[in-house]
PDBQT receptor file of N, H, CA, C and O in Angstrom, charges set to zero:
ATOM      1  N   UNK A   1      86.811 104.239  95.086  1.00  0.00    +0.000 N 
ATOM      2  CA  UNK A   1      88.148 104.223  94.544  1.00  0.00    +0.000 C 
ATOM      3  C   UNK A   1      88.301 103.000  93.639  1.00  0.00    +0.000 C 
ATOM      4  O   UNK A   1      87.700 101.954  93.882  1.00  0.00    +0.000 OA
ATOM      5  N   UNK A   2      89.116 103.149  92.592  1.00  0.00    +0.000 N 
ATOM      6  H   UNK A   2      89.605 103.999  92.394  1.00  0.00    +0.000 HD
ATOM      7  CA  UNK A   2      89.253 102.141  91.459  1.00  0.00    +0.000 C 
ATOM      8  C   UNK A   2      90.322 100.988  91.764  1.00  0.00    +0.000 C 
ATOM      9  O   UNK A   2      90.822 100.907  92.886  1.00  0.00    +0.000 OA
ATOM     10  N   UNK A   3      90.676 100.055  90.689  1.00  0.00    +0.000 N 
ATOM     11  H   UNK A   3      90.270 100.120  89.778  1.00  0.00    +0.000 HD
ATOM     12  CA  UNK A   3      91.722  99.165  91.397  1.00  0.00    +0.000 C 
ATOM     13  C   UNK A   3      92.719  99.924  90.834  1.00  0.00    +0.000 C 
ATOM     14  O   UNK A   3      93.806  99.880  91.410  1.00  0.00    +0.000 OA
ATOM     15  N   UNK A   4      92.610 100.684  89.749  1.00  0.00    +0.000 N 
ATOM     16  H   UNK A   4      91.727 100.719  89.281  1.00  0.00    +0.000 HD
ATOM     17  CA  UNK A   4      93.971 101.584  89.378  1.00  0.00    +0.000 C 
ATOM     18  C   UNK A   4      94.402 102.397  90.338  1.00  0.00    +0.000 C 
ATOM     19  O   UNK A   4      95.572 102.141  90.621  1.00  0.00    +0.000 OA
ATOM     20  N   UNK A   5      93.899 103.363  91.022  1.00  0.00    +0.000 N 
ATOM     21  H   UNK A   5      92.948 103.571  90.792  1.00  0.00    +0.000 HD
ATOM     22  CA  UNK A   5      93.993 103.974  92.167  1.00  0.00    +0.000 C 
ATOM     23  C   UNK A   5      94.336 103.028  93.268  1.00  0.00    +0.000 C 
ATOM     24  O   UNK A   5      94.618 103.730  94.240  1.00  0.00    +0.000 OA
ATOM     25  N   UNK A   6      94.434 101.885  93.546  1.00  0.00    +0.000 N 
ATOM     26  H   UNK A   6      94.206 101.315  92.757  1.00  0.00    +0.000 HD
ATOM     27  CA  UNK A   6      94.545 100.900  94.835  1.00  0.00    +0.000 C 
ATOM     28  C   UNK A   6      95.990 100.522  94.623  1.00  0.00    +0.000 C 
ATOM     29  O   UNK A   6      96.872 100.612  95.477  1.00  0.00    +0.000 OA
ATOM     30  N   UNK A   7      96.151 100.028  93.218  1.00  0.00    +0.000 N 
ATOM     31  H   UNK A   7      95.435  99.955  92.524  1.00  0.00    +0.000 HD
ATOM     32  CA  UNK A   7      97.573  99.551  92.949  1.00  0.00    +0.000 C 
ATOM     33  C   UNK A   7      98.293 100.401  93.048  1.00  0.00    +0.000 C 
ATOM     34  O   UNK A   7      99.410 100.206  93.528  1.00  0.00    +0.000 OA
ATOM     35  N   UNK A   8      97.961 101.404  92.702  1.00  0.00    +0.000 N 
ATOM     36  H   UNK A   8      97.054 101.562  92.313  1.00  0.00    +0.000 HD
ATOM     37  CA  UNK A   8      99.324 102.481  92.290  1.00  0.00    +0.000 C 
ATOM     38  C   UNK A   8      99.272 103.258  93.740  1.00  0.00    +0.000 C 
ATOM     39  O   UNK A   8     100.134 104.136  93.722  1.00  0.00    +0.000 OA
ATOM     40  N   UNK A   9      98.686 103.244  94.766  1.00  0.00    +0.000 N 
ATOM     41  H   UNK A   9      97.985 102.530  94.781  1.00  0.00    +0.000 HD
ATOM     42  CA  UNK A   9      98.378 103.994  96.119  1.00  0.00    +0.000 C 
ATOM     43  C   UNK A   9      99.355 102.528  96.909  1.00  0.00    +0.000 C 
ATOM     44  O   UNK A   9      99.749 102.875  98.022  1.00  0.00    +0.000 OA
ATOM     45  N   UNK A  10      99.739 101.204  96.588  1.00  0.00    +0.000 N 
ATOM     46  H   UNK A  10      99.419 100.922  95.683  1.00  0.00    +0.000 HD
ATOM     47  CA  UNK A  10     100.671 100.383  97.001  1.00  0.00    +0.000 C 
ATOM     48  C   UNK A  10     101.862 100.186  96.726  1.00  0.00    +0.000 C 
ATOM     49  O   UNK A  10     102.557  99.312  97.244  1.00  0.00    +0.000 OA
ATOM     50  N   UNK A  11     102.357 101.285  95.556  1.00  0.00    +0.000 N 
ATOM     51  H   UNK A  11     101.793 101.995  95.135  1.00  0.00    +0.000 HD
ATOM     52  CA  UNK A  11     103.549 101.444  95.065  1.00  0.00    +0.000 C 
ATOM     53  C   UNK A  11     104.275 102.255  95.516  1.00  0.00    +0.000 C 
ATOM     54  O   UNK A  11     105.496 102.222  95.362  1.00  0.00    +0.000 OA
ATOM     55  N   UNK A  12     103.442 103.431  96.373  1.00  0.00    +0.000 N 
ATOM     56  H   UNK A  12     102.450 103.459  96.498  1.00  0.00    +0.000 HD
ATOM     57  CA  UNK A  12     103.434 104.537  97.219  1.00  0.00    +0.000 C 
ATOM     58  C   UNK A  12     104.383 104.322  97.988  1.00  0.00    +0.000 C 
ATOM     59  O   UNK A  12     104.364 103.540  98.939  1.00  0.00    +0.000 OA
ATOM     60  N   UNK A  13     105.629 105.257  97.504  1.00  0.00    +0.000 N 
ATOM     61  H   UNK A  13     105.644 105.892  96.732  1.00  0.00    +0.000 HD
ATOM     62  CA  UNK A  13     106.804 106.067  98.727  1.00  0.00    +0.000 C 
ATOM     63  C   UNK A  13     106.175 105.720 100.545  1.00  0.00    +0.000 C 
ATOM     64  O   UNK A  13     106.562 104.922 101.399  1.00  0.00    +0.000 OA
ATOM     65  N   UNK A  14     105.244 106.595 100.530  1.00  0.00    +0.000 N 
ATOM     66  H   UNK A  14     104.930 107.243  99.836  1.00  0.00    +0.000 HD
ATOM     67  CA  UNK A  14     104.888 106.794 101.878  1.00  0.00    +0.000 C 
ATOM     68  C   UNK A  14     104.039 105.712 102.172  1.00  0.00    +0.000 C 
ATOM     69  O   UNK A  14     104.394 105.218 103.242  1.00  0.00    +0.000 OA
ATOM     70  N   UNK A  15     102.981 105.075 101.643  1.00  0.00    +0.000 N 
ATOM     71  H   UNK A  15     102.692 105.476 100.774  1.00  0.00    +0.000 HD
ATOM     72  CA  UNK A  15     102.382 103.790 101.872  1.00  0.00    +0.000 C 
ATOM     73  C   UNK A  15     103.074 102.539 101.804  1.00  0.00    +0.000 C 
ATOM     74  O   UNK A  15     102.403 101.521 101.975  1.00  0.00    +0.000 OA
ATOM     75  N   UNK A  16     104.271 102.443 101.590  1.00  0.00    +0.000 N 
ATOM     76  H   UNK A  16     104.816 103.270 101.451  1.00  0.00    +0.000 HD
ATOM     77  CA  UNK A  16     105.179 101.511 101.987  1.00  0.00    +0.000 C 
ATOM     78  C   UNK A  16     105.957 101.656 103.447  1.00  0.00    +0.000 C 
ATOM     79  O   UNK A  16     106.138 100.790 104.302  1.00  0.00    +0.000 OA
ATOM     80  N   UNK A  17     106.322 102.937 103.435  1.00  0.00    +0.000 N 
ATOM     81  H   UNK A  17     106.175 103.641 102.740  1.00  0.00    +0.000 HD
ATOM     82  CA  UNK A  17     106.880 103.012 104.689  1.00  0.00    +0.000 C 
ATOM     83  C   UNK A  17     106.049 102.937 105.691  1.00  0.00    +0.000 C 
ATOM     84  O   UNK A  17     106.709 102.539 106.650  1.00  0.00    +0.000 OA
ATOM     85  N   UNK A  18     104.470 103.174 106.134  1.00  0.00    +0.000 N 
ATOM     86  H   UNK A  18     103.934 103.497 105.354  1.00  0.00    +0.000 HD
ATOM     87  CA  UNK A  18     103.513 103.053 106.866  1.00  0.00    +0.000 C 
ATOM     88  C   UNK A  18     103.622 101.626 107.115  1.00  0.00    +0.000 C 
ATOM     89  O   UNK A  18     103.892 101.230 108.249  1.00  0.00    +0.000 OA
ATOM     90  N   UNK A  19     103.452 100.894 106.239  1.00  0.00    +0.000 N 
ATOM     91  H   UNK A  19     103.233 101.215 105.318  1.00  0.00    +0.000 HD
ATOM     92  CA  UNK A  19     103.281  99.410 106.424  1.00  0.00    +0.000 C 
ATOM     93  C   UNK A  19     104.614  98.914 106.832  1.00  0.00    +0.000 C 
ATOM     94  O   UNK A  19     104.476  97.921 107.546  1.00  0.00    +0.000 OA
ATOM     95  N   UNK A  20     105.643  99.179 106.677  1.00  0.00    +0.000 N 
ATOM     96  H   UNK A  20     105.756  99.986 106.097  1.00  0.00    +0.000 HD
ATOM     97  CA  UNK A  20     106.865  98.968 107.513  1.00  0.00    +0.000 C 
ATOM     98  C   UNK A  20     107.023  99.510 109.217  1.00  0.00    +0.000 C 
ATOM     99  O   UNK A  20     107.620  99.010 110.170  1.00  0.00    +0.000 OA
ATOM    100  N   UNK A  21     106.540 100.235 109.137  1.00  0.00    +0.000 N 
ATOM    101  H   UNK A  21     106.055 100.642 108.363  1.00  0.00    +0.000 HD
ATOM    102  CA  UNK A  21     106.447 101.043 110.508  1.00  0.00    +0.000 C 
ATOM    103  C   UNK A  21     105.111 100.233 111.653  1.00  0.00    +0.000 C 
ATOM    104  O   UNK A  21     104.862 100.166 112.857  1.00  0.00    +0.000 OA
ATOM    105  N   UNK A  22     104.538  99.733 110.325  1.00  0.00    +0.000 N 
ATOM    106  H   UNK A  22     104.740  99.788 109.347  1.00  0.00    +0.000 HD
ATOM    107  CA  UNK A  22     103.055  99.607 111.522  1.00  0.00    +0.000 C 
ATOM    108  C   UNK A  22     102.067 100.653 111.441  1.00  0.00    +0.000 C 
ATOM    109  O   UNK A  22     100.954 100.523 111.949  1.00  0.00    +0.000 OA
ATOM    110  N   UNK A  23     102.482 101.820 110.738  1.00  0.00    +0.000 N 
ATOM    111  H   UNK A  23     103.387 101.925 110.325  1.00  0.00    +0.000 HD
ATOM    112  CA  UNK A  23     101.326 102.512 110.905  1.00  0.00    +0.000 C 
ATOM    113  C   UNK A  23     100.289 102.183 110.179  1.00  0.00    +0.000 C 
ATOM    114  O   UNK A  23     100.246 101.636 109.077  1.00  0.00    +0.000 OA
ATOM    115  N   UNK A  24      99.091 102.716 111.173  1.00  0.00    +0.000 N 
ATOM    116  H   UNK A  24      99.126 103.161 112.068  1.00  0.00    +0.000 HD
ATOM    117  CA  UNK A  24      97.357 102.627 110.158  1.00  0.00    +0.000 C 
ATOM    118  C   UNK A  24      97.608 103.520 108.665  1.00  0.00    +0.000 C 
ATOM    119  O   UNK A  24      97.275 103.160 107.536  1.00  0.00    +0.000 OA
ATOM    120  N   UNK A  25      98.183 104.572 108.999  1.00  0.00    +0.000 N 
ATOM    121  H   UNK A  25      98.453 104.864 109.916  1.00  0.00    +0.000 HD
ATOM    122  CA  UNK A  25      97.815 105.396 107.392  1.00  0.00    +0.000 C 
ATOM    123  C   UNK A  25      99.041 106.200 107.663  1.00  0.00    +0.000 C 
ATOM    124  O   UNK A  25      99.633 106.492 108.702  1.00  0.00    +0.000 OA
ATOM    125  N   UNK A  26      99.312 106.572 105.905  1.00  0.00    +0.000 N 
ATOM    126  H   UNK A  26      98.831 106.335 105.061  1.00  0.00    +0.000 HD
ATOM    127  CA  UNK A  26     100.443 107.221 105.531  1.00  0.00    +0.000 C 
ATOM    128  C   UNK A  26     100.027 108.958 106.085  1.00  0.00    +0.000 C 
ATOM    129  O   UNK A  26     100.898 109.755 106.433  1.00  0.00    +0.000 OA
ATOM    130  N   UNK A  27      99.081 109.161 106.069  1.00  0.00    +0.000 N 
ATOM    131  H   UNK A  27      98.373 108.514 105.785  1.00  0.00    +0.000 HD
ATOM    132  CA  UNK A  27      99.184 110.761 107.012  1.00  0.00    +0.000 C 
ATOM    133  C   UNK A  27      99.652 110.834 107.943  1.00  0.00    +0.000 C 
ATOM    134  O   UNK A  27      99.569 111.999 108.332  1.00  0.00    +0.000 OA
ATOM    135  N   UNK A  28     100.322 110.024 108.845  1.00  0.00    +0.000 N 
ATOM    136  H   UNK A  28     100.390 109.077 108.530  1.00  0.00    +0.000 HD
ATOM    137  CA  UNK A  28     101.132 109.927 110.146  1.00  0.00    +0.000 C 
ATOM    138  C   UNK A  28     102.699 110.544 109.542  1.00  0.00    +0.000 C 
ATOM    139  O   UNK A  28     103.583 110.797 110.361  1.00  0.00    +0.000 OA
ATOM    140  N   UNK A  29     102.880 110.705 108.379  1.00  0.00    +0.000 N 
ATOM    141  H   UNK A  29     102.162 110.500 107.714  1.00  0.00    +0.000 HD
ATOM    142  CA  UNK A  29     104.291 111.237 108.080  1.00  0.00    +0.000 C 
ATOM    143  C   UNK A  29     103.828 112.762 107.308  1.00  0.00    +0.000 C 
ATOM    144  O   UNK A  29     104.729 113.502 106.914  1.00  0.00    +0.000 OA
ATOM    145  N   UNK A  30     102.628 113.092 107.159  1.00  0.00    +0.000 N 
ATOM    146  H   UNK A  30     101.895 112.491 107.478  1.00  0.00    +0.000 HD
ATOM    147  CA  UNK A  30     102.265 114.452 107.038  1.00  0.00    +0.000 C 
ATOM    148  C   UNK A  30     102.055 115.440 108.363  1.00  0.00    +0.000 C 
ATOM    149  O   UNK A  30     102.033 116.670 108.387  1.00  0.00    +0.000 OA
ATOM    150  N   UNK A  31     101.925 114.597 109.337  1.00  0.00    +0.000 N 
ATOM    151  H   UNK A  31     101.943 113.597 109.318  1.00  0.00    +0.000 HD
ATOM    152  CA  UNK A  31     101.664 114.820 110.545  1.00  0.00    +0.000 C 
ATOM    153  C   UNK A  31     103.148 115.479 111.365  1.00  0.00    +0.000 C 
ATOM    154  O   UNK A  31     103.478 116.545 111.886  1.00  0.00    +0.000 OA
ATOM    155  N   UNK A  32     103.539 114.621 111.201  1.00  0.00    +0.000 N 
ATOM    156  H   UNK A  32     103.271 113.756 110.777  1.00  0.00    +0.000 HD
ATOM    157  CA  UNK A  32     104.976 114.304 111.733  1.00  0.00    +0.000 C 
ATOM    158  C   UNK A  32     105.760 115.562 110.798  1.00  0.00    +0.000 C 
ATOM    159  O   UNK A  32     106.623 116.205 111.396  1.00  0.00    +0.000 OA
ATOM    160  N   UNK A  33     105.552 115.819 109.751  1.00  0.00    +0.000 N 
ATOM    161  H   UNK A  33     104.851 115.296 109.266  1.00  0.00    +0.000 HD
ATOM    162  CA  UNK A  33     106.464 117.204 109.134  1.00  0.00    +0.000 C 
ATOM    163  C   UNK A  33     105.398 118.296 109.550  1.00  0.00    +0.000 C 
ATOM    164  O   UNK A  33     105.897 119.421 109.588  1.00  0.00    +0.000 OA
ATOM    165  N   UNK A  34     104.083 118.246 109.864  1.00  0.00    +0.000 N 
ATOM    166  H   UNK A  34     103.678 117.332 109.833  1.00  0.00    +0.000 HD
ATOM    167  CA  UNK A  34     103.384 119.550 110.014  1.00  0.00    +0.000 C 
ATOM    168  C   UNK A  34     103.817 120.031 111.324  1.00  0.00    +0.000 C 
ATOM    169  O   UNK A  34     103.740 121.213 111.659  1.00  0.00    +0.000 OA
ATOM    170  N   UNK A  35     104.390 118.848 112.247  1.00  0.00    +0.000 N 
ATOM    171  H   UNK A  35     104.452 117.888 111.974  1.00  0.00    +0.000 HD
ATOM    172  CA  UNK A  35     104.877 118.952 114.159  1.00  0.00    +0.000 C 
ATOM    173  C   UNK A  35     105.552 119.329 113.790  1.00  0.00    +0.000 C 
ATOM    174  O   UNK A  35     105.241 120.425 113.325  1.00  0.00    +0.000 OA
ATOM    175  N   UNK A  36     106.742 119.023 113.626  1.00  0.00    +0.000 N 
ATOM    176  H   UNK A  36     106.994 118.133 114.004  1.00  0.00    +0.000 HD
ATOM    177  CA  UNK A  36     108.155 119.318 112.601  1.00  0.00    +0.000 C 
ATOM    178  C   UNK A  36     108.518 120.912 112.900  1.00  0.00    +0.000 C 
ATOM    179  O   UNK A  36     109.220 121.602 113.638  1.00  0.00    +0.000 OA
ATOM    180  N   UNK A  37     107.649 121.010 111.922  1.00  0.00    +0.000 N 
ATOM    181  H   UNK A  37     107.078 120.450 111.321  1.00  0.00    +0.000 HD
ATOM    182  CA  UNK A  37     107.453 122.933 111.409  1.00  0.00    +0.000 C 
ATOM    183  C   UNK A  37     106.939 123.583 112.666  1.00  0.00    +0.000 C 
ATOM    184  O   UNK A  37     107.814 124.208 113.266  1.00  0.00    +0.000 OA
ATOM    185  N   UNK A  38     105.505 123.600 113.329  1.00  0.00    +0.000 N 
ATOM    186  H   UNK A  38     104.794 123.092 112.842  1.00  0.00    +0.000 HD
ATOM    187  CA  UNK A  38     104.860 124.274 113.669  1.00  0.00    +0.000 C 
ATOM    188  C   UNK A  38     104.907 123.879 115.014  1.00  0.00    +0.000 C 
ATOM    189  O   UNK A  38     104.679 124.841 115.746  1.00  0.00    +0.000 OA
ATOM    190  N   UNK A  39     105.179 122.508 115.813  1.00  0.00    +0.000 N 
ATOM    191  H   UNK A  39     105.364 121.726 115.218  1.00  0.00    +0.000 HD
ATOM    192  CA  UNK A  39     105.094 122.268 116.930  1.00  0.00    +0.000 C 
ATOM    193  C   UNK A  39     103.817 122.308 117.370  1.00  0.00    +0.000 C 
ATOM    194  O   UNK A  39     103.592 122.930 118.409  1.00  0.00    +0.000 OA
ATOM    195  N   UNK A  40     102.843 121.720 116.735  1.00  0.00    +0.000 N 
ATOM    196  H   UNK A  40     103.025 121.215 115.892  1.00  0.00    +0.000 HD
ATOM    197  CA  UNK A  40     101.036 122.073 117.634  1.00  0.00    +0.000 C 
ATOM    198  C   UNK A  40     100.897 120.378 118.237  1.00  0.00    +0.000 C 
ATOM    199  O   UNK A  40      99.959 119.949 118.908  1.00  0.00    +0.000 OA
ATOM    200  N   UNK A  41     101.733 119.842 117.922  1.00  0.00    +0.000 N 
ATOM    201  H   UNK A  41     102.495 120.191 117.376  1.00  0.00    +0.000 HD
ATOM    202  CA  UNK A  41     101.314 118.116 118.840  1.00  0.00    +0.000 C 
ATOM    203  C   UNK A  41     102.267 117.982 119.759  1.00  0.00    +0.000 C 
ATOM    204  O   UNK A  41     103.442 117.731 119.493  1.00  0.00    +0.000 OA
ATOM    205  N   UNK A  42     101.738 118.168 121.050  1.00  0.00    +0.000 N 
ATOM    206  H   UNK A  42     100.783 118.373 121.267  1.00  0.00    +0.000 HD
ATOM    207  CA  UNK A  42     102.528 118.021 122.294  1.00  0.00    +0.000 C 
ATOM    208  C   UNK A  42     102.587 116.221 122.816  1.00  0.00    +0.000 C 
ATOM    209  O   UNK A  42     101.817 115.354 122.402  1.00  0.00    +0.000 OA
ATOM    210  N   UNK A  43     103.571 116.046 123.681  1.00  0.00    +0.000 N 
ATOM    211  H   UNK A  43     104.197 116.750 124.017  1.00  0.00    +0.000 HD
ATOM    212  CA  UNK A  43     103.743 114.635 123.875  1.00  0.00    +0.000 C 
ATOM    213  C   UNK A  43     102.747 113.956 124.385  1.00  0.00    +0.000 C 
ATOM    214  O   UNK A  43     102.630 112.788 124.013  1.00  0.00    +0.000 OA
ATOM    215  N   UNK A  44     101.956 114.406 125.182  1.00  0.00    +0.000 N 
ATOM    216  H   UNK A  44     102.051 115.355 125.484  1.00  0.00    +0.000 HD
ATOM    217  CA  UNK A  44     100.878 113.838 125.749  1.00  0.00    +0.000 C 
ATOM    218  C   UNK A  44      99.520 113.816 124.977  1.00  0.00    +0.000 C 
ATOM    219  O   UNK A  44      98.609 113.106 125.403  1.00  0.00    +0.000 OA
ATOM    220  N   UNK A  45      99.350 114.615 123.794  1.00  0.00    +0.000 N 
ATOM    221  H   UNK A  45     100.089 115.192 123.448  1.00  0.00    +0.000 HD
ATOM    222  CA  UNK A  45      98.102 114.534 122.960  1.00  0.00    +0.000 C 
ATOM    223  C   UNK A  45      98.037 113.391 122.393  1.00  0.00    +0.000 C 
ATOM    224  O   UNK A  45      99.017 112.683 122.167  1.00  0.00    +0.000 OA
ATOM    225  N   UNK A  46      96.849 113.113 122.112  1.00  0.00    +0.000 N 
ATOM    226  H   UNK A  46      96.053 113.689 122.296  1.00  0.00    +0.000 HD
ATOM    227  CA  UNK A  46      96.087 112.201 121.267  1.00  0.00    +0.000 C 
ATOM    228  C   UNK A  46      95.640 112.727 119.877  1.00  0.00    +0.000 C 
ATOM    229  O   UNK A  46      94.873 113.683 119.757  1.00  0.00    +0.000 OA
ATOM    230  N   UNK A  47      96.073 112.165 119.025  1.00  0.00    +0.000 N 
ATOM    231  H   UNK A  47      96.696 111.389 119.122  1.00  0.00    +0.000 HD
ATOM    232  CA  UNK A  47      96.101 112.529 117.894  1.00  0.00    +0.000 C 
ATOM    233  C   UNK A  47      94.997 111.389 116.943  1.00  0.00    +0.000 C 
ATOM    234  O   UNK A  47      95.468 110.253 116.872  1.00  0.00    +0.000 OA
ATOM    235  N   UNK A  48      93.668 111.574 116.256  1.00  0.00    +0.000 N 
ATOM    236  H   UNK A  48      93.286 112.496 116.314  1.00  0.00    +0.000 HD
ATOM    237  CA  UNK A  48      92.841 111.073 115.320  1.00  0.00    +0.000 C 
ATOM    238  C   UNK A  48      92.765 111.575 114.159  1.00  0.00    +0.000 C 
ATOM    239  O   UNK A  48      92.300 112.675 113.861  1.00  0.00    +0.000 OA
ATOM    240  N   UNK A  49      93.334 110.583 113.301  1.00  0.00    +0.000 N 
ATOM    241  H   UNK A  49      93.712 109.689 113.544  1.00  0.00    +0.000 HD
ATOM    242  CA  UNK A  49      92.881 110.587 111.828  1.00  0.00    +0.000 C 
ATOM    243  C   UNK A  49      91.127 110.519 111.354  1.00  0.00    +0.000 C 
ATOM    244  O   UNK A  49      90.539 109.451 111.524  1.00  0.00    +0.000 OA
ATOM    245  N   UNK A  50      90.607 111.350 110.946  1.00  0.00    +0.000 N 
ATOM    246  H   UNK A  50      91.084 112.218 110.809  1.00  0.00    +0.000 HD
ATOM    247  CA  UNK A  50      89.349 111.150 111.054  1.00  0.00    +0.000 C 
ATOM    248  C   UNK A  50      89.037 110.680 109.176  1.00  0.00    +0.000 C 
ATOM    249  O   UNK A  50      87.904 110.707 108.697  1.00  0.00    +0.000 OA
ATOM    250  N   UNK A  51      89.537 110.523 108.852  1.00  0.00    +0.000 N 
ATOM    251  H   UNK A  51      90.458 110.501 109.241  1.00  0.00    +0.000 HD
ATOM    252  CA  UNK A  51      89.713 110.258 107.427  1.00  0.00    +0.000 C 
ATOM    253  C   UNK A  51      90.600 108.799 107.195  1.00  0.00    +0.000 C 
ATOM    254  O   UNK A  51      91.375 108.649 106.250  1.00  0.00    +0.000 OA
ATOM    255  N   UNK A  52      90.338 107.773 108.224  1.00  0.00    +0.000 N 
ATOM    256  H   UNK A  52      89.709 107.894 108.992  1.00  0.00    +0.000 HD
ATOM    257  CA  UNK A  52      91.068 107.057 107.578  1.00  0.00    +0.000 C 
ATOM    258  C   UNK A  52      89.991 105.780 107.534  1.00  0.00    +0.000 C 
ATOM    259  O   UNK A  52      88.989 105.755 108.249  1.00  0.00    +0.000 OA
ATOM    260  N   UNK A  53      90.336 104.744 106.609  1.00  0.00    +0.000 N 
ATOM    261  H   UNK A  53      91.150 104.763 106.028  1.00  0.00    +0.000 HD
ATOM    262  CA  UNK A  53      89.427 103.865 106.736  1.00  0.00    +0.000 C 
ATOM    263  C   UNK A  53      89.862 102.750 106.480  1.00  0.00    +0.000 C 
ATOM    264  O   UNK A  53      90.714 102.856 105.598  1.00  0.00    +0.000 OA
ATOM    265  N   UNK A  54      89.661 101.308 106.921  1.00  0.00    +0.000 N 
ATOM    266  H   UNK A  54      88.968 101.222 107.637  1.00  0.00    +0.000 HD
ATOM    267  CA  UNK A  54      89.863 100.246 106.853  1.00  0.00    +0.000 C 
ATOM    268  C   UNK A  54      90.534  99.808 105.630  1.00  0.00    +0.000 C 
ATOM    269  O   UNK A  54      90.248 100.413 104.597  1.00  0.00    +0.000 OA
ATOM    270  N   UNK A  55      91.168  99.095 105.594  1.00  0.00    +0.000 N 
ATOM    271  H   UNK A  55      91.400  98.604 106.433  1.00  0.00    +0.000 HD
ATOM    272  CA  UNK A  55      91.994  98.162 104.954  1.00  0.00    +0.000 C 
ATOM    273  C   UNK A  55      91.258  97.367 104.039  1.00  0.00    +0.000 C 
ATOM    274  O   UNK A  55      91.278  97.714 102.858  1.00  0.00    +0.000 OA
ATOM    275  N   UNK A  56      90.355  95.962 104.506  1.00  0.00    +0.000 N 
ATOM    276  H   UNK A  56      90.339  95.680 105.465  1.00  0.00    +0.000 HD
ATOM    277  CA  UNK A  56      89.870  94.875 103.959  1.00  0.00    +0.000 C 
ATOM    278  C   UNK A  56      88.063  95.610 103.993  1.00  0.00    +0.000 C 
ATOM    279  O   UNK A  56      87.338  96.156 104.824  1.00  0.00    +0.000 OA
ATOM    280  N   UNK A  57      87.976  95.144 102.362  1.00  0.00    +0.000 N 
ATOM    281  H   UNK A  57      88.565  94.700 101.686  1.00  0.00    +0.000 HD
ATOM    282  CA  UNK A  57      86.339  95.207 102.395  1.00  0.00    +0.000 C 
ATOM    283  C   UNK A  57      85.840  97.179 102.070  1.00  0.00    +0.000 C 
ATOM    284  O   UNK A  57      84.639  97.436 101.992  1.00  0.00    +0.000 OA
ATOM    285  N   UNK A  58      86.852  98.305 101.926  1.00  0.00    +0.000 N 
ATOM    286  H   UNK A  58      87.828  98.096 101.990  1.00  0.00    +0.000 HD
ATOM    287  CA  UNK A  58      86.472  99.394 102.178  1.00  0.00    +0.000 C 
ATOM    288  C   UNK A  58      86.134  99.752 100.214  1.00  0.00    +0.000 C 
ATOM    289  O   UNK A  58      86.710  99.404  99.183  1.00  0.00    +0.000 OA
ATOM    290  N   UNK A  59      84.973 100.560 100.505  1.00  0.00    +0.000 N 
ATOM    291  H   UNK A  59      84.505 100.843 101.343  1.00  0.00    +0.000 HD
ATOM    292  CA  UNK A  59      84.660 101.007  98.849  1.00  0.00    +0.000 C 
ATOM    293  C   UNK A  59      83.982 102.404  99.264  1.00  0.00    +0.000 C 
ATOM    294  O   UNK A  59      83.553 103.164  98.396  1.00  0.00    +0.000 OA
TER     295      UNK A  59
């Protein structure tokens, strides 16, 4: 990923609100409307992003 793609992925609607919240990654609010709709994440599941990756140092 480029630094054009980095900056403009920090200007990000939803990547701002992640980092306000604490969350690791902004798919936690794609998540959260796919429950929303469909109801497939029950309270007790464990839920993994398998696509997400570090913060500092990631290329």
């Amino acid at each position: 990923m480029g630094k054009k793609w980095n900056s403009e992925r920090k200007t990000e609607h939803y990547y701002k609100m992640a980092k306000k919240q604490n969350y690791r990654s902004r798919a936690s609010y794609k998540l959260k409307q796919l429950n929303k709709r469909f109801k497939v994440i029950k309270s007790a599941d464990k839920v993994v992003d398998l696509g997400a990756a570090p913060e500092a140092g990631h290329r």
